[in-house]
C-alpha positions in Angstrom: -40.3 40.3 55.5 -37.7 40.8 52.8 -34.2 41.7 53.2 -34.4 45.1 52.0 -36.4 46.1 54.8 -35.0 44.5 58.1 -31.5 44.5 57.5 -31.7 48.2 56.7 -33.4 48.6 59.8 -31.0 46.1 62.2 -28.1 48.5 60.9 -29.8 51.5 62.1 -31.0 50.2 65.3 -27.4 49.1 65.9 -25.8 52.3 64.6 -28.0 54.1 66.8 -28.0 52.3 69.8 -24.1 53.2 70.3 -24.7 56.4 69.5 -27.4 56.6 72.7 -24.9 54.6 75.0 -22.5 56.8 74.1 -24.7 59.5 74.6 -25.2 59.0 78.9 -23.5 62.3 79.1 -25.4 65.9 78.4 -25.1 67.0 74.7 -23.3 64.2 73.7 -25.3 63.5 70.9 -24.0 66.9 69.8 -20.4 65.8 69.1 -22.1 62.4 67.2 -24.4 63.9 64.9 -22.1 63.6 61.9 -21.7 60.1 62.6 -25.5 59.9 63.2 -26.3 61.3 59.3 -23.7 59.4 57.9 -25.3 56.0 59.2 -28.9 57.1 58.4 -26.8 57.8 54.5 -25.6 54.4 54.8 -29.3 52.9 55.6 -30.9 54.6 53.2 -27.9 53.4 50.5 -27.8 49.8 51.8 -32.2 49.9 51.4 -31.6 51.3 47.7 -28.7 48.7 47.0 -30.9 45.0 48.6 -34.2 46.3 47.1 -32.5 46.8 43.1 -30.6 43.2 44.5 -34.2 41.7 44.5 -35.3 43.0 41.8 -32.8 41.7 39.6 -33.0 38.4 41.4 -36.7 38.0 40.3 -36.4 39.4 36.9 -33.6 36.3 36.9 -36.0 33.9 38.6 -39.1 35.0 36.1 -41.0 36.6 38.6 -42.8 39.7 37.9 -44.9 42.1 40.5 
């Protein structure tokens, strides 16, 4: 699986498991939705970011899709 896709998911799975241990108590995950959308921002970024990263490394390398 390439880079672009599991890292991008790691970081969420991370982000988001604080965010649910954090979340024990009722509503919490009220006070941490900012937090929430700015690491789903940060995902989505980071996908954008390794995915043009490979491109550019094959276009390098000579490979084509």
């Amino acid at each position: 699986m390439k880079k672009s896709i599991w890292l991008p998911i790691l970081l969420f799975c991370a982000g988001a498991g604080v965010y649910i241990y954090s979340g024990i108590e009722y509503n919490a995950w009220v006070e941490n939705i900012t937090l929430m959308i700015v690491d789903v921002v940060i995902v989505v970024l980071l996908h954008f970011a390794l995915k043009k990263k490979e491109a550019y490394e094959d276009e390098r390398n000579g490979k084509t899709k």
